[in-house]
ZAMARGU-4260 file (C-alpha; in steps of 0.2 Angstrom, whole numbers, plus 5000, padded with zeros to 4 digits):
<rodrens>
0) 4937/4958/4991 | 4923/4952/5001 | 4922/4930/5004 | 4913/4918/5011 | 4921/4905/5026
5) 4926/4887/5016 | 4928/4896/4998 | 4942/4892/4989 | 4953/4907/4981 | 4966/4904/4967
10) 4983/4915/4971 | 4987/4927/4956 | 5001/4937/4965 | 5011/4936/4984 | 5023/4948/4983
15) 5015/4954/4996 | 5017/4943/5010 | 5003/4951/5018 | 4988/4955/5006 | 4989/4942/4991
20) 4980/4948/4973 | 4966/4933/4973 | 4951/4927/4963 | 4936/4916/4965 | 4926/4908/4952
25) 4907/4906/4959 | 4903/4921/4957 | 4921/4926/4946 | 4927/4941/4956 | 4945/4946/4959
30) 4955/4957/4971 | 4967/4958/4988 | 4965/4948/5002 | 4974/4949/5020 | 4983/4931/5018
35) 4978/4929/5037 | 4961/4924/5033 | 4968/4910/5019 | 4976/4893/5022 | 4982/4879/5011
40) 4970/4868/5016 | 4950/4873/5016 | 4945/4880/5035 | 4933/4865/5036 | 4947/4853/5033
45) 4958/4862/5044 | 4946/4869/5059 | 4932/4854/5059 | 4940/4840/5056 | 4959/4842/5065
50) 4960/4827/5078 | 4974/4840/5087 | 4962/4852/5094 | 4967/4858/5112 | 4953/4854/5124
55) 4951/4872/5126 | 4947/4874/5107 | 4937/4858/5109 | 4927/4864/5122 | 4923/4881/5114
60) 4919/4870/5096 | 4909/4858/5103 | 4898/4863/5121 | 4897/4882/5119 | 4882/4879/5108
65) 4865/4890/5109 | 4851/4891/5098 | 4854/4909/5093 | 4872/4907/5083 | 4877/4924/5083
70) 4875/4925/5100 | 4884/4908/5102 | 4899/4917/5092 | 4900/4931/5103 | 4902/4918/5118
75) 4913/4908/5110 | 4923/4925/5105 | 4923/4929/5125 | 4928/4910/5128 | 4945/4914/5116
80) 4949/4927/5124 | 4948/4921/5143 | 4958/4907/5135 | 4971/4920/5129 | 4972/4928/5146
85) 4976/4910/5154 | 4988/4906/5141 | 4998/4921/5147 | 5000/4916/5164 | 5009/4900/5162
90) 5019/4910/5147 | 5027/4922/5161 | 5032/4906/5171 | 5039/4900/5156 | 5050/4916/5152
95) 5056/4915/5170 | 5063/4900/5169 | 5070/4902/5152 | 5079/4919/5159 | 5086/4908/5175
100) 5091/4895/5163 | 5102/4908/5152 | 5109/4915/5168 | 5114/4901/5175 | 5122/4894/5158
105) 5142/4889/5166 | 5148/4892/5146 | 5153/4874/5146 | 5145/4856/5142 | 5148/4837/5149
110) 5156/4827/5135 | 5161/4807/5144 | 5160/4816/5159 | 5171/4831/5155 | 5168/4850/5153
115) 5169/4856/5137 | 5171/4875/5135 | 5155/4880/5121 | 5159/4892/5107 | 5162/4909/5110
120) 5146/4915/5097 | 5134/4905/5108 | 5141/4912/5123 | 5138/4929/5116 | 5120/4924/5109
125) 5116/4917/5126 | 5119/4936/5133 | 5111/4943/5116 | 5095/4934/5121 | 5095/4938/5140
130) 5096/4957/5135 | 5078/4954/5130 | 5070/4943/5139 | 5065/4956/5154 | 5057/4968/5143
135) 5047/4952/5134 | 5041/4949/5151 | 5036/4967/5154 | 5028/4965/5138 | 5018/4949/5141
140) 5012/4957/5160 | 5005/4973/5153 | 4997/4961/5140 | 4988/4951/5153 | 4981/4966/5161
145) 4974/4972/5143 | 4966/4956/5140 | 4957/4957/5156 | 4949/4972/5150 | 4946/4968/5133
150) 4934/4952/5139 | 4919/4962/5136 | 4924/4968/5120 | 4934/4956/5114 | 4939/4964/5094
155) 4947/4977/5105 | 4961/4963/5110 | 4967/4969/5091 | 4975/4986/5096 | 4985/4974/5110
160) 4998/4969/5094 | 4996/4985/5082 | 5001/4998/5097 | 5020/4999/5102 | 5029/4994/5090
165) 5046/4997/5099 | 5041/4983/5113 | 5035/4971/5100 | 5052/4973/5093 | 5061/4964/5109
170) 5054/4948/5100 | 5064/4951/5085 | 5077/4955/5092 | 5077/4940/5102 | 5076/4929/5087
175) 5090/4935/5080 | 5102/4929/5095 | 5093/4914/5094 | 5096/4911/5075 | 5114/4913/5080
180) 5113/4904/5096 | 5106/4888/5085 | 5120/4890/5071 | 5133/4886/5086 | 5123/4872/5092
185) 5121/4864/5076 | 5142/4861/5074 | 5141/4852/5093 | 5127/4839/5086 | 5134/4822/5085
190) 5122/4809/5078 | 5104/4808/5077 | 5099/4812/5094 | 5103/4826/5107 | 5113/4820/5120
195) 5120/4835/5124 | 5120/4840/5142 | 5125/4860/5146 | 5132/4864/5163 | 5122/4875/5176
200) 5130/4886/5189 | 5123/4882/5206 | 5108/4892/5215 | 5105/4895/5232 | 5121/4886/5237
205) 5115/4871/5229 | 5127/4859/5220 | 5130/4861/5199 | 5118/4856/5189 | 5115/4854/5169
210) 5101/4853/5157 | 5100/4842/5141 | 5097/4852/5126 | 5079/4846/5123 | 5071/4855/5138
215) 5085/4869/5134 | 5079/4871/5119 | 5060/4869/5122 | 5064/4883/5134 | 5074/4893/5121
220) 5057/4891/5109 | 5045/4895/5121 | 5042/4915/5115 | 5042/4909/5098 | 5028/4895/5102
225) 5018/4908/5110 | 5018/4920/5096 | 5009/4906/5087 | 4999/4903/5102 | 4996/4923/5102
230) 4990/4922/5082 | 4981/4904/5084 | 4967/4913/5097 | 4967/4928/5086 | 4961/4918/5071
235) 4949/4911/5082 | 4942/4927/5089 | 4942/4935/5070 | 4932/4919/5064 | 4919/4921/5078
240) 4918/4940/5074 | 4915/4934/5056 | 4902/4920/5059 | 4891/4936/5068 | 4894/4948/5054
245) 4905/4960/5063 | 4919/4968/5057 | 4937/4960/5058 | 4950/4972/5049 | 4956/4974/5064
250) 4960/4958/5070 | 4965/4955/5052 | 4981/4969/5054 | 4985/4960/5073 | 4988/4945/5066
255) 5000/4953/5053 | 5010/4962/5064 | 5013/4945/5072 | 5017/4939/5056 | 5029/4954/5052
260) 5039/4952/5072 | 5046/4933/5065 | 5047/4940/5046 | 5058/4956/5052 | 5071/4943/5057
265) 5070/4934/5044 | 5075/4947/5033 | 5089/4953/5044 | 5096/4936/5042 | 5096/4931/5026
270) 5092/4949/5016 | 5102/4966/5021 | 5116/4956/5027 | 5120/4953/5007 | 5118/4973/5004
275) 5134/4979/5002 | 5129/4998/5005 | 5118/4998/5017 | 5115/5016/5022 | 5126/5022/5036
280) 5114/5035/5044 | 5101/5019/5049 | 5088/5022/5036 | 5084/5008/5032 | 5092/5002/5049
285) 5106/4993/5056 | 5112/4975/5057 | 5120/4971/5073 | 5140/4968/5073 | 5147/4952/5080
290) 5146/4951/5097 | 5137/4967/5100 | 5119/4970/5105 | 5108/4982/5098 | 5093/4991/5102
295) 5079/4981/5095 | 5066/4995/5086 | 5084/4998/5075 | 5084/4983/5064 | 5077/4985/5047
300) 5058/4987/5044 | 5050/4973/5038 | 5047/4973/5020 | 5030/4978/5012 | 5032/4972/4994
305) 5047/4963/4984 | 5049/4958/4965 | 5063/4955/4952 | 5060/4965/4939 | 5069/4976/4926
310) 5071/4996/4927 | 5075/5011/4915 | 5076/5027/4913 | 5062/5037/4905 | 5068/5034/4887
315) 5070/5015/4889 | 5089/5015/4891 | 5100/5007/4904 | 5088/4994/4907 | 5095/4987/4927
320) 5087/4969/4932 | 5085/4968/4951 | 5073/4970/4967 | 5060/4983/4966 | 5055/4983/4986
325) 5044/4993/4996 | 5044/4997/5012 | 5033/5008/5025 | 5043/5024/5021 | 5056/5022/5006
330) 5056/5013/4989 | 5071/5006/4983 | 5079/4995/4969 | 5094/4986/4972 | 5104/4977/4958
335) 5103/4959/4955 | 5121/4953/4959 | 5131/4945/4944 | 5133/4926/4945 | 5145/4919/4959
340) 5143/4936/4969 | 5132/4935/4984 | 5132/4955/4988 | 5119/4965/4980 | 5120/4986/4979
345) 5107/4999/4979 | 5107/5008/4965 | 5094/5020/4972 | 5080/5023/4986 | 5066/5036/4987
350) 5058/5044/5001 | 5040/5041/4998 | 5037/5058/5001 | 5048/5061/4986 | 5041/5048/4975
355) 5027/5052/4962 | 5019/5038/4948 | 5013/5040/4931 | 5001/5026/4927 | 4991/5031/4912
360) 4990/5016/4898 | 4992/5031/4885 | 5009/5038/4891 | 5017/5024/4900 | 5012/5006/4890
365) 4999/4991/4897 | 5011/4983/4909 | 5025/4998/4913 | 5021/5011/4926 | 5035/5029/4932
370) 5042/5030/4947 | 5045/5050/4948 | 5059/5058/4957 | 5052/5075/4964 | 5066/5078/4980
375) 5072/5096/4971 | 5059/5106/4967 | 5071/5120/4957 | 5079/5108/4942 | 5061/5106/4931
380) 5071/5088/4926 | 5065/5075/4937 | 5074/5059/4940 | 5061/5046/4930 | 5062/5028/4933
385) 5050/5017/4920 | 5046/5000/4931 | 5042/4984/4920 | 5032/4971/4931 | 5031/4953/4928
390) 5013/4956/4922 | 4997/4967/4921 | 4991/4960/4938 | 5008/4962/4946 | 5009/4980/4941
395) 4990/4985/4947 | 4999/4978/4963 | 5013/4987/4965 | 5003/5002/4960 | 4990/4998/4974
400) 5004/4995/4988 | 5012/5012/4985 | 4998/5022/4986 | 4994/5012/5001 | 5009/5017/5009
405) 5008/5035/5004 | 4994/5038/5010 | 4999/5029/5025 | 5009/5041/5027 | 5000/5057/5025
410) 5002/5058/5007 | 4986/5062/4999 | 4995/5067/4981 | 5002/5050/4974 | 5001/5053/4955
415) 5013/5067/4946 | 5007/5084/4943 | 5002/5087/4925 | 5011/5103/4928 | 5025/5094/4934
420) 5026/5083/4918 | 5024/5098/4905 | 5038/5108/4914 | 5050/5093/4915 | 5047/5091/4896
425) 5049/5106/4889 | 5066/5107/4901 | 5073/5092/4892 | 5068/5095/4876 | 5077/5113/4877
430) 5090/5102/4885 | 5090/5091/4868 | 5089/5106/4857 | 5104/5112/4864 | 5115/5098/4862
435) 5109/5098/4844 | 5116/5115/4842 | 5131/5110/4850 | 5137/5097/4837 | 5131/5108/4823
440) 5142/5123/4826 | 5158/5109/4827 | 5171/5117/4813 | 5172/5102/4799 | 5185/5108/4787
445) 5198/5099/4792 | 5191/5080/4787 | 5198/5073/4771 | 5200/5056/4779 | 5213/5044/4784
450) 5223/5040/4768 | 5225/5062/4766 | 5229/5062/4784 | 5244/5053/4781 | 5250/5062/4765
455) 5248/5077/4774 | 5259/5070/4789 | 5273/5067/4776 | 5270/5082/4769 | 5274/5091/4786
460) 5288/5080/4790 | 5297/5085/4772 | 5294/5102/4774 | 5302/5102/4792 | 5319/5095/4787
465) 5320/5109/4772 | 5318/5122/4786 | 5331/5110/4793 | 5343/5109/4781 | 5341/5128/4778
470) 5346/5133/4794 | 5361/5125/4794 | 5368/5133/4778 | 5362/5151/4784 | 5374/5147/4802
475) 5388/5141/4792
</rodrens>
């Protein structure tokens, strides 16, 4: 849906971290929106009246003015970007000194004038992190060369954060030593304050030297404040683009691939780690092991879409509560744990390339929508799944980011053949039919009931001793 800049927008559905389902109510219009144009608070609120404007932003809100204001969007757009540029010099002297700082960590830290060794998982987060930090900065360098370029066009800054995936993934990858490097250093907090100090080796010949922990850690933070530094100038250069009627898709989808590099850790952390069959050939990826590093593209995509929902077959039976979850090549649904267990299983997960849906209101029912399995083209029985959203705008959702991500992938064909659903059918009802046959040609004869069955059972046992008994007299 198409907005104006200030208009307030009611969420209907964020499953979707990235393109809510919103309306607006003058004119009443609904649909998706890329939640990096939204924020809590109305953009006047939050642009025009902030007292914590950077002079730079300051400067570019209130001197670049002109008479014409498209063309005083365009300068300000080319202001925000030459901003950008000089942001990423001091960043590349900040990740050097951060690397120097890792390297020259002794493993130990001053307590009443004593070392103390630190634990061994910081120890080994510290050498997770540094394992990244030189690509980062190879990252950050072809970056500012980019930028230089893109000062005379500046949407095309965009394609900086949507191109190469694998070297954006050095952030993520970064994180996730740091989450574990912070979980050590929370059990060495004493108090309210950080007095720690960490021991340095010496450099150049120099004497020993140490750090406290908050310039350690401003250090430690630095590529994560510059990542919000990297999507702050982006919103900037989309909201000038916007204010001169220019397309801003583009910057739109950098933005969220920002978003998504902090979000993929995220769910590294806190999501597969609870999966209890995580596939072992890396689709979906892998989590690191304890005290090993990993390449960073391998941890798991960042999620698309996630809801807790209930599933069945096509019949309504074996109805499963649990995640439906999308991501940008399979779908999957993984069983709600029971209560007291934190480990959840998959139950199943489709290629996209396999996956077919059946929406129609007549066949499938108001809120439900099929997930078809069509990986085996010989067997005319298809695997049918029947999904049950949470509600009518929930499931137009789901159907919407499927298709999305199909034909994100080259699949042009996201609904089910109608010759597909005739031949899977008329398979299962000849399957049926032949089970009825089945229990109609079981032999009944013998089924006179319980009470008979007993009298018979005496009957048996007297006749077997007469047999008995006349066997004996015929050998004597």
């Amino acid at each position: 849906m198409t907005f104006e800049e200030d208009e307030v927008v009611e969420r209907l559905d964020a499953d979707n971290p990235d393109r809510w389902v919103v309306e607006a109510a003058a004119p009443y219009r609904s649909g998706r929106l890329a939640t990096v144009c939204l924020l809590e608070k109305p953009v006047a609120s939050h642009y025009r009246l902030s007292t914590n404007k950077n002079p730079r932003e300051q400067f570019r809100e209130e001197v670049l003015t002109v008479s014409n204001k498209q063309q005083e969007c365009l300068l300000k757009r080319r202001h925000a970007l030459t901003d950008l540029a000089e942001e990423e010099e001091g960043y590349q002297f900040r990740i050097k000194m951060l690397r120097n700082t890792l390297d020259r960590l002794e493993g130990t830290q001053l307590e009443n004038e004593n070392k103390v060794s630190l634990p061994e998982e910081m120890m080994e987060a510290t050498k997770g992190m540094l394992a990244h930090i030189d690509k980062i900065l190879e990252l950050s360098e072809s970056l500012l060369m980019k930028f230089q370029v893109c000062i005379l066009d500046p949407p095309q800054a965009a394609n900086c954060f949507t191109q190469n995936e694998s070297q954006w993934a050095e952030y993520s990858a970064y994180f996730y030593h740091l989450n574990q490097w912070m979980q050590s250093f929370k059990n060495l907090i004493s108090g309210d304050k950080l007095n720690n100090l960490f021991c340095l080796t010496s450099e150049n010949g120099d004497e020993e030297g140490k750090i406290d922990a908050q310039h350690l850690l401003e250090y430690l933070f630095a590529p994560r404040t510059h990542l919000s530094a990297y999507e702050h100038l982006l919103n900037s250069l989309a909201r000038y683009s916007s204010r001169a009627n220019q397309d801003t898709r583009g910057l739109e989808e950098a933005i969220t691939a920002l978003r998504q590099i902090q979000r993929r850790t995220n769910e590294a952390l806190r999501l597969w780690p609870y999966v209890s069959n995580m596939p072992e050939n890396g689709s979906l990826g892998v989590l690191p092991n304890k005290g090993e590093d990993f390449e960073s593209n391998s941890l798991p995509k960042p999620i698309i879409r996630m809801t807790l929902l209930k599933i069945s077959n096509q019949k309504g039976e074996d109805i499963q509560e649990g995640f439906l979850i999308l991501n940008r090549d399979y779908l999957l649904f993984i069983k709600k744990s029971p209560d007291g267990q934190k480990k959840r299983e998959i139950l199943w997960k489709l290629p996209l390339e396999n996956v077919r849906l059946l929406t129609d209101e007549k066949e499938v029912g108001t809120e439900n929508f099929e997930i078809w399995d069509i990986s085996n083209p010989d067997d005319p029985i298809k695997c049918v799944y029947t999904i049950t959203p949470t509600s009518p705008v929930n499931q137009q959702a789901w159907i919407q980011d499927i298709q999305r991500a199909m034909k994100d992938k080259g699949i042009a064909d996201t609904i089910v053949d109608e010759a597909l659903i005739q031949a899977h059918q008329t398979a299962d009802a000849e399957n049926n039919q032949k089970r009825v046959s089945i229990v109609d040609d079981t032999p009944t004869e013998a089924t006179d009931g319980i009470t008979d069955s007993f009298y018979d059972a005496d009957e048996i046992i007297k006749s077997k001793n007469l047999d008995s008994e006349a066997a004996q007299q015929t050998n004597g």
